[in-house]
C-alpha positions in Angstrom: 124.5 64.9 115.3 124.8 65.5 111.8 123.0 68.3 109.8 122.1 67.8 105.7 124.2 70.0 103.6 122.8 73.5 103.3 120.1 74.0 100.1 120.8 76.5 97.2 120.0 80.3 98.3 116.0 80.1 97.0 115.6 84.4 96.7 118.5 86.2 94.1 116.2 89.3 96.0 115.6 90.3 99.2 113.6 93.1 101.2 115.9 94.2 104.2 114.2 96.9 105.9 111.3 99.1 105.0 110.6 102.5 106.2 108.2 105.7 105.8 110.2 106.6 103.3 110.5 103.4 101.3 112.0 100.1 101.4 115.5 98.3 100.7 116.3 95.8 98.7 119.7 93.2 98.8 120.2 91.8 95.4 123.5 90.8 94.1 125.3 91.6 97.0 124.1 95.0 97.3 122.0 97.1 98.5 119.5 99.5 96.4 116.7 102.0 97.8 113.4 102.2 96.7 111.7 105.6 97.6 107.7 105.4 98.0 108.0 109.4 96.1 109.7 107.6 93.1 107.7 104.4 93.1 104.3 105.3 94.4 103.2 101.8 93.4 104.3 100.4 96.9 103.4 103.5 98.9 99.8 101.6 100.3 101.3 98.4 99.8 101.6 96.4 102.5 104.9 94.8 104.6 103.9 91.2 103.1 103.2 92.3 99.3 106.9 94.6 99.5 108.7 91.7 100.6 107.1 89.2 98.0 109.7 89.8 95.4 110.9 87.7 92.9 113.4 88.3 90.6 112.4 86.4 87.0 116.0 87.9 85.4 118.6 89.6 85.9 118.0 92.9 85.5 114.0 92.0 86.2 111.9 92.5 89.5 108.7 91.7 90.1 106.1 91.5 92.3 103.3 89.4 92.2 100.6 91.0 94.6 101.0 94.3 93.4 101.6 93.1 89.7 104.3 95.3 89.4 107.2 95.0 87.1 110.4 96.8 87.4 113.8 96.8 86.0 116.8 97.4 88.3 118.3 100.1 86.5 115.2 101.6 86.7 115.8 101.7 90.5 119.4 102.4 90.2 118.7 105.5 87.8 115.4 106.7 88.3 116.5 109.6 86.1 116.4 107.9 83.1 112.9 106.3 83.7 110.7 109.3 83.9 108.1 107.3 86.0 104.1 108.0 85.8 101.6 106.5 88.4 97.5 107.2 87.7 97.1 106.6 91.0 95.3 109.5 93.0 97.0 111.4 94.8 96.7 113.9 98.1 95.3 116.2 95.7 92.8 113.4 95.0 90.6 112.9 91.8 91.0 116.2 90.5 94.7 116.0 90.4 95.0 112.5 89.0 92.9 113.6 86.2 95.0 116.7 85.7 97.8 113.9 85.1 95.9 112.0 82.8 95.3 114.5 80.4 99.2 115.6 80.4 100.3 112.0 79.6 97.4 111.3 77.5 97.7 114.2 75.3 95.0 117.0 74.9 92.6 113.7 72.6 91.9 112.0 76.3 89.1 114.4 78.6 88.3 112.7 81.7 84.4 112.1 82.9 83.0 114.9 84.3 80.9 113.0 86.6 80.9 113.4 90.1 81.8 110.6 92.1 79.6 109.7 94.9 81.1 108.2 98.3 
């Protein structure tokens, strides 16, 4: 039996293990570690949107379920990307807007409607 000759390598980016503390990633023949603390973007992710990656460049990630856009030096020196998330946190709404104001500047007051739910 003969087999057809082995296709080009479709993924320059793969997901090869994810845990509670965040997820790896094998590009370029190595291996970089994305902590959920640094990147809270992918912290309620879930397994299916971490591993849809796709790398558009280079030096470009991105994910497509999560709309999220990343460049790899970014992950490789997280020092020099001071990185901001609106999300809520475990402090919840109060903290979030907390953050807002800091980033927005003392201009930007949140609502100070209370949310129902």
């Amino acid at each position: 039996m003969t087999f057809a000759r082995r296709g080009r390598r479709t993924s320059k980016v793969e997901v090869t293990n994810v845990s509670a503390q965040g997820f790896w990633l094998l590009l370029a023949g190595r291996e970089l570690f994305v902590p959920f603390a640094g990147f809270p973007w992918f912290r309620d992710a879930s397994i299916g949107q971490i591993l849809a990656v796709e790398q558009p460049s280079a030096n470009h990630l991105y994910w497509p379920q999560l709309d999220v856009d990343l460049a790899v030096e970014s992950i490789e020196h997280p020092e020099r990307y001071p990185l901001v998330s609106r999300a809520p946190s475990a402090g919840g709404a109060k903290a979030a807007d907390a953050r807002a104001v800091r980033d927005r500047g003392p201009a930007y007051r949140p609502s100070r409607r209370r949310r129902s739910g």
